[in-house]
C-alpha positions in Angstrom: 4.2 -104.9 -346.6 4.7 -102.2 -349.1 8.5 -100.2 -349.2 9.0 -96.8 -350.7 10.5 -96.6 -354.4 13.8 -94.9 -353.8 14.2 -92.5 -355.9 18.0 -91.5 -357.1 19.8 -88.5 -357.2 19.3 -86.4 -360.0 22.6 -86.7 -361.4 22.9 -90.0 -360.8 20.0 -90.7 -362.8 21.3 -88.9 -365.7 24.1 -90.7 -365.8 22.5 -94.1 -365.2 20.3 -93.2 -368.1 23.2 -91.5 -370.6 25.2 -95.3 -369.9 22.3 -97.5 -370.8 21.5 -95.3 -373.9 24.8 -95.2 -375.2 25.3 -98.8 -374.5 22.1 -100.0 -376.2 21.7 -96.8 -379.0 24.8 -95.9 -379.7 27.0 -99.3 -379.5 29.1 -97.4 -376.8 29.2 -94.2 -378.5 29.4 -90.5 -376.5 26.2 -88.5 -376.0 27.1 -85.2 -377.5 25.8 -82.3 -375.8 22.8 -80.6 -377.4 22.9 -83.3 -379.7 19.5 -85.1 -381.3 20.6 -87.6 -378.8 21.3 -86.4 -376.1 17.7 -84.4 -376.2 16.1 -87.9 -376.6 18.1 -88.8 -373.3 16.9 -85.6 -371.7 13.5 -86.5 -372.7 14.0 -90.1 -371.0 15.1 -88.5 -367.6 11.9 -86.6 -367.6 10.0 -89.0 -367.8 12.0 -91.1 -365.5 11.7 -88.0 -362.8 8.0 -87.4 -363.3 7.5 -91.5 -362.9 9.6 -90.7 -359.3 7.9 -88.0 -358.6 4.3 -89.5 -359.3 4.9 -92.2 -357.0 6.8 -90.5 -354.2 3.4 -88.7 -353.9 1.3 -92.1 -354.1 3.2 -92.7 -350.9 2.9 -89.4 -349.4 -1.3 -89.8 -349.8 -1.4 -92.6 -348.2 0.3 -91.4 -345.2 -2.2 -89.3 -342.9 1.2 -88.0 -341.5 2.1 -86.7 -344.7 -1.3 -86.7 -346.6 -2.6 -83.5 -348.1 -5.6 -82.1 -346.4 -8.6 -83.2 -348.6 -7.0 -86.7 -348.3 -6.7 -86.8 -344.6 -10.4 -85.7 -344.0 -11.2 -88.9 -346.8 -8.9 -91.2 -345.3 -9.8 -90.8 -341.6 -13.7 -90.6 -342.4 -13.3 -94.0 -343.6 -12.1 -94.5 -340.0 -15.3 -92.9 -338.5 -13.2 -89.8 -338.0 -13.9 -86.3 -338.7 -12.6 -82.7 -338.0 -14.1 -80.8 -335.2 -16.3 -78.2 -335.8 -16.0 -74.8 -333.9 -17.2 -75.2 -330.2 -19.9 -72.8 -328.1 -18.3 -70.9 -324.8 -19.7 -72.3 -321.7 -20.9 -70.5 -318.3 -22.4 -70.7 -315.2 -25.2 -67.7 -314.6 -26.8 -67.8 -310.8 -30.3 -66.7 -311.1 -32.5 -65.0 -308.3 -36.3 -64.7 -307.9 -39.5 -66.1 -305.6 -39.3 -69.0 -304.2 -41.8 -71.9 -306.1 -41.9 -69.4 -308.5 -41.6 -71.4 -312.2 -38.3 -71.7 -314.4 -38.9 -71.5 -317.7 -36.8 -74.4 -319.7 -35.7 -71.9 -322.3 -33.4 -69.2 -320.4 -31.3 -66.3 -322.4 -29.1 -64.4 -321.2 -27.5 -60.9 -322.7 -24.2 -59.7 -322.1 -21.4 -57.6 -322.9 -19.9 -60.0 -325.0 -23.0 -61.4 -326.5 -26.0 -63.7 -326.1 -26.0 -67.2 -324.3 -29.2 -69.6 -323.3 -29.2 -72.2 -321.4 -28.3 -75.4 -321.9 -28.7 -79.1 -319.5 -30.9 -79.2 -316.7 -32.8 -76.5 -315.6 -34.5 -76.6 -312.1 -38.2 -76.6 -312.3 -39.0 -73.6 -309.5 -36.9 -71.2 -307.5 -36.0 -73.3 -303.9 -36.5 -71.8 -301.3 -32.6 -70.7 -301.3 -34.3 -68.0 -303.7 -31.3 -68.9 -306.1 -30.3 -71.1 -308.9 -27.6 -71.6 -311.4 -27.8 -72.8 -314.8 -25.5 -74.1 -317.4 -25.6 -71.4 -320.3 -23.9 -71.2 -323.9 -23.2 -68.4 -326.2 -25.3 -68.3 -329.0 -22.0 -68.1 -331.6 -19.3 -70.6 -331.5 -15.8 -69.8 -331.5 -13.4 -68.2 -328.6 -13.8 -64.7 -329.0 -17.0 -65.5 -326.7 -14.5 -66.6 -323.6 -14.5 -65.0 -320.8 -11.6 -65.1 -317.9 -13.0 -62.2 -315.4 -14.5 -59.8 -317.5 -17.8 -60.4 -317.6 -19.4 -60.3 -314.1 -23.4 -59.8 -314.8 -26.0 -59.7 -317.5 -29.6 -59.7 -318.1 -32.1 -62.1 -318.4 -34.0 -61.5 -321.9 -36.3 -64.1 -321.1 -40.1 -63.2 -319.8 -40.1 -65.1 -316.6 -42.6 -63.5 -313.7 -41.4 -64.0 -310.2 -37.3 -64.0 -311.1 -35.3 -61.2 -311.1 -33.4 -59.3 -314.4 -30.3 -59.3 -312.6 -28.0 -62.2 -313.7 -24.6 -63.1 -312.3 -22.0 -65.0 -314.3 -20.4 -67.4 -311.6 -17.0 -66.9 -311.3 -17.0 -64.3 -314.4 -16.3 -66.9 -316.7 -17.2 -68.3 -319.8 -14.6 -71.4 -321.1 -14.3 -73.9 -324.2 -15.1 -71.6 -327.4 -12.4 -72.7 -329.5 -12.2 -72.1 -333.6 -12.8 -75.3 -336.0 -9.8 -77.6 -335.7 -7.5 -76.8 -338.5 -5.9 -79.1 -340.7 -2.8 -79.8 -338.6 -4.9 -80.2 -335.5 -6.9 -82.8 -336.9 -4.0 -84.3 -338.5 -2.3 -84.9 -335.1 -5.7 -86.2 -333.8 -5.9 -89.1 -336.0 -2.2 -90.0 -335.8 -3.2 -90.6 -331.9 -6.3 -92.0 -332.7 -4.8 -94.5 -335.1 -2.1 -94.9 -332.4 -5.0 -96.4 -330.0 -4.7 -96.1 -326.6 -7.3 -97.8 -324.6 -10.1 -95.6 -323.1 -11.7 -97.3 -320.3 -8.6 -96.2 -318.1 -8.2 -93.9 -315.0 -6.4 -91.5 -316.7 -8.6 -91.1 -319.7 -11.3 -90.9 -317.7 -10.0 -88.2 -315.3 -9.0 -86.1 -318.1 -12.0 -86.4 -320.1 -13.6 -84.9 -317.2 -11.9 -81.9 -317.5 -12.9 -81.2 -321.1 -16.4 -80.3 -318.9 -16.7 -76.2 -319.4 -14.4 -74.9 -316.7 -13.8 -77.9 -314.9 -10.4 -77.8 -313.1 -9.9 -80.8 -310.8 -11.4 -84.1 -310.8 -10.9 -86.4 -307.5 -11.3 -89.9 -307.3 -13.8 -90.8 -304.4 -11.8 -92.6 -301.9 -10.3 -92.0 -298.6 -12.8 -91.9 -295.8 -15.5 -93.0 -297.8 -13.9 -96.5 -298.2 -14.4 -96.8 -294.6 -16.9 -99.5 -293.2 -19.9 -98.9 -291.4 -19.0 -99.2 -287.5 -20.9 -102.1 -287.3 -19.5 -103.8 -289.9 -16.7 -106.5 -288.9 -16.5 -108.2 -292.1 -15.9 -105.6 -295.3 -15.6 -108.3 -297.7 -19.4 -109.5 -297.4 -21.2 -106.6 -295.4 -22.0 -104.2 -298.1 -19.7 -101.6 -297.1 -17.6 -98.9 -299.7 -15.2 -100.9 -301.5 -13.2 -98.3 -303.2 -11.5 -99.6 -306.7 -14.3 -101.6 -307.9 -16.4 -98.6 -308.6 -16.1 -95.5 -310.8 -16.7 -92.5 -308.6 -15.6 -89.0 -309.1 -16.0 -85.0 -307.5 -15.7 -82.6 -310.4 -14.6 -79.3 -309.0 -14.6 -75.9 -310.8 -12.0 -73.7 -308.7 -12.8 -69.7 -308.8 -16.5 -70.6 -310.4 -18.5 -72.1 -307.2 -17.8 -71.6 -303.8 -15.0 -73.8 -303.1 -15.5 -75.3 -306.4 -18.6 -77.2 -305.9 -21.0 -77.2 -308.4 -24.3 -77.5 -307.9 -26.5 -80.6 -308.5 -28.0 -79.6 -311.8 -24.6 -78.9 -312.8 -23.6 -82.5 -311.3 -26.3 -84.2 -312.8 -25.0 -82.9 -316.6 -22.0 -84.0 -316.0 -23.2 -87.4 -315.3 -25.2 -87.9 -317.9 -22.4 -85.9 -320.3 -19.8 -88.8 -319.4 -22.1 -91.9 -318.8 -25.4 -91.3 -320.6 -28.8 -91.2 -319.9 -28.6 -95.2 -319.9 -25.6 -96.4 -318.2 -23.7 -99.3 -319.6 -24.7 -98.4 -323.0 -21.6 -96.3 -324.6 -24.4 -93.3 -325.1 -21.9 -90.6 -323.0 -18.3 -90.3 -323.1 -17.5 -93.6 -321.9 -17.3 -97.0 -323.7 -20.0 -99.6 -323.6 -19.8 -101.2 -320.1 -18.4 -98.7 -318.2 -20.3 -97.1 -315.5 -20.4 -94.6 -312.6 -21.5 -91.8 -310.7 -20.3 -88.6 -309.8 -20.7 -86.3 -306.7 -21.0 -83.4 -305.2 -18.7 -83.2 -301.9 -20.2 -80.6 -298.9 -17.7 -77.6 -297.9 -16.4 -78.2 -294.6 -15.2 -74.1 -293.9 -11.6 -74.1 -291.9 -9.8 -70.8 -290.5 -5.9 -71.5 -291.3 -3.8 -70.2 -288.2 -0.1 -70.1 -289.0 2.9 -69.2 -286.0 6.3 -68.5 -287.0 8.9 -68.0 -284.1 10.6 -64.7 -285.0 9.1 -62.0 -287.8 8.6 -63.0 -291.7 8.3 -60.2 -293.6 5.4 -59.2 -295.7 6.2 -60.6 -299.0 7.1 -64.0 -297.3 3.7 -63.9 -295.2 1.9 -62.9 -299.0 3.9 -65.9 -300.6 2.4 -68.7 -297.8 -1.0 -67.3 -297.9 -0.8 -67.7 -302.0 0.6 -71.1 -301.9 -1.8 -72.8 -299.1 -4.6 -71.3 -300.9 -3.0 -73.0 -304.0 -2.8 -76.2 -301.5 -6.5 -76.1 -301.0 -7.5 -76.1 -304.8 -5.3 -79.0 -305.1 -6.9 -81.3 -302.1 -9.9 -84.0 -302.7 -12.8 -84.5 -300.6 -12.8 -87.1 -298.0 -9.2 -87.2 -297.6 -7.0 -85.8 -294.0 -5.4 -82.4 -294.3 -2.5 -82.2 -292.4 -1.0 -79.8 -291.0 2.5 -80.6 -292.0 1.4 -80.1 -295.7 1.1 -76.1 -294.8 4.5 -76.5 -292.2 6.1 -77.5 -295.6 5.1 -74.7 -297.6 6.1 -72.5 -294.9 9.7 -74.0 -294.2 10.3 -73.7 -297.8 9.8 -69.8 -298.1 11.5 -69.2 -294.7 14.2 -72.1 -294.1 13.7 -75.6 -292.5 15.2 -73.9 -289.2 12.8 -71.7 -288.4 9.9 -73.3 -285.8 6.2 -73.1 -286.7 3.0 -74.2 -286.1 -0.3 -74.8 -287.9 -3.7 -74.9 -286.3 -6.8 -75.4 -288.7 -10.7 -74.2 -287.0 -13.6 -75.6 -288.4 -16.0 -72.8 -288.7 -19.7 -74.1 -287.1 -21.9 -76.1 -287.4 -20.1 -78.9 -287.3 -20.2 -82.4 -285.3 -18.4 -85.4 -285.3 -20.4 -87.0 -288.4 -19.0 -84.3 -290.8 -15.0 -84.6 -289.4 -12.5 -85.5 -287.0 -9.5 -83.3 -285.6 -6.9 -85.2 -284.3 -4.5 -84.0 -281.1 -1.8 -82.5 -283.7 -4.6 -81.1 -285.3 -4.8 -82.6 -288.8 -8.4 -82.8 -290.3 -9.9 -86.1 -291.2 -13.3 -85.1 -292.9 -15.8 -88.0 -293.1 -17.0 -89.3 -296.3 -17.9 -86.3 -299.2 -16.7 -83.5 -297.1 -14.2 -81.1 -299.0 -12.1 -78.7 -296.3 -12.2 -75.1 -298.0 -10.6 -72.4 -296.9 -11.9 -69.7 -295.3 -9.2 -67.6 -293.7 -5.4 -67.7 -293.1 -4.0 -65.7 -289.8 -0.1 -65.7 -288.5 -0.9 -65.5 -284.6 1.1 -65.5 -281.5 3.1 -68.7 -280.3 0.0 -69.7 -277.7 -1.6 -72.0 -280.2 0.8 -74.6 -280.4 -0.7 -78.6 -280.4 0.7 -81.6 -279.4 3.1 -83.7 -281.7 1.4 -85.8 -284.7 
């Protein structure tokens, strides 16, 4: 292990080198002031302070905390690191047309803000939905080609017969154009990457994820879907879920797909984005022996009915409708929603005193296979079912259910 060279104070250095030259030069003599002498000893300390000053910066280099630039982009490239260059914006365009009509593979886009073609996997026809949405990228990296709600539709510059002009950008965004990481990005970076923190964890994983364009929650899949099969009386040896030993995750883009689903092309970059084309292999995201598989839940539409003994006033009715929509982008797929979780929000805007009562309405079709509503009314959806909400209503005190 290598330590620092201390290097003195200035003075004190003078003076250490003014006593050894007068010792050993001038037999104990005093240094004279703008003496012959004492500009040889000036000339020593100059020396002596460029030595210090030479190899305090040896040790800076070879610190990437303190490095200079052109040394930290040398020293961490020996590490198989290197600074990022600028990234493209991301979108989501929804396309309309015949259906069976072709898709071309090669799809641009014009805009307000600028050109973007699309990128991962393109459906082959129109279904017979008559719609499809595609991944798309701007042309130009760098963030002036984000979008948060301004751009709402372009044009379709490509020559495809049988699909219409008339683009809409999903949600009306366009997310991660970001300018080339500077020098202090990439510096902090490589201190964490030197720091090492193992990747094949939960949390990396999860927050990898949302490094996919506009990607804003990521759910483990769990809850009902660790279930076994009714018929199943031993869970250990009858080939039902067995949630932990598996990676499985929903990826949901809030305010970009209907209740934040994306579609399966989308799900199917994401996929092979994290995981690679080969799983196992380390050719995504992931390390070498890690696989998985991610889904795409089905919306389960619910009417939120909310009765408050006495009168809330406007603002505090405008308050609980904000936070339980809030509540809704926040819950996974395949988990119960209770309706205490919305009592809560609505006793903390009003006071624990006050009496309510929450009744959820699942909007048709819907049968037994797709969710459960308990007595109290709480929601237990069945295995890749997402509750989204559809409405929220204050009504009259003649909803009222029994006690959870």
């Amino acid at each position: 292990m290598s330590c620092i060279i201390l290097r003195p104070d200035p003075k004190a250095l003078f003076d250490q080198l003014q006593s050894m030259f007068s010792s050993t030069v001038l037999g104990g003599g005093v240094v004279v002031p703008e003496s012959n002498e004492w500009y040889v000893l000036a000339n020593d300390y100059a020396m002596a302070e460029q030595f210090y000053a030479i190899a305090d910066q040896m040790w800076r280099e070879a610190d990437p905390a303190l490095a200079c630039c052109d040394n930290l982009y040398k020293m961490a490239a020996q590490h198989g690191v290197f600074p990022r260059p600028a990234s493209h914006a991301e979108g989501y365009a929804k396309l309309t047309g015949t259906p069976g009509t072709p898709v071309p593979s090669s799809l641009e886009i014009s805009t307000s803000q600028g050109i973007y073609v699309s990128v991962g996997t393109v459906p082959l026809t129109i279904p017979d939905s008559g719609e499809i949405i595609i991944r798309v990228r701007a042309l130009t990296p760098g963030p002036e080609f984000n979008s948060a709600g301004t751009v709402t539709t372009g044009t379709l510059t490509t020559s495809a017969p049988g699909i219409s002009d008339d683009v809409e950008i999903c949600g009306r965004q366009f997310c991660g154009g970001a300018a080339a990481e500077t020098c202090e990005q990439f510096r902090k970076r490589y201190l964490e990457r030197l720091a090492y923190q193992p990747r094949a964890t939960m949390a990396w994983i999860k927050q990898k994820l949302l490094e996919f364009p506009c990607a804003t929650r990521v759910c483990v899949r769990e809850g009902a879907c660790c279930r076994c099969t009714p018929e199943c009386t031993d869970c250990a040896d009858c080939g039902c879920k067995n949630c932990g030993t598996r990676m499985e995750f929903y990826v949901l883009f809030n305010r970009v797909f209907p209740c934040g689903i994306p579609p399966q092309n989308v799900v199917a970059d994401i996929q092979t984005w994290l995981f690679g084309e080969h799983q196992g292999y380390g050719e995504g995201q992931v390390e070498m022996g890690v696989c998985g598989q991610i889904y795409a839940p089905k919306p389960l539409m619910v009417n939120v009915y909310i009765d408050i003994v006495g009168c809330p006033s406007s603002s505090q009715k405008q308050i609980i409708s904000d936070q339980v929509r809030a509540l809704f982008e926040r819950i996974c797929p395949s988990v119960p929603l209770r309706t205490r979780q919305v009592e809560l929000i609505v006793s903390s805007v009003v006071g624990a005193e006050v009496n309510v009562a929450v009744r959820f309405e699942v909007l048709p079709p819907v049968d037994n296979s797709m969710v459960f509503q308990a007595a109290c009314g709480d929601l237990e959806p069945e295995c890749d079912y997402l509750p989204c909400l559809n409405t929220i209503s204050f009504t009259g005190p003649d909803i009222r259910g029994a006690q959870c």
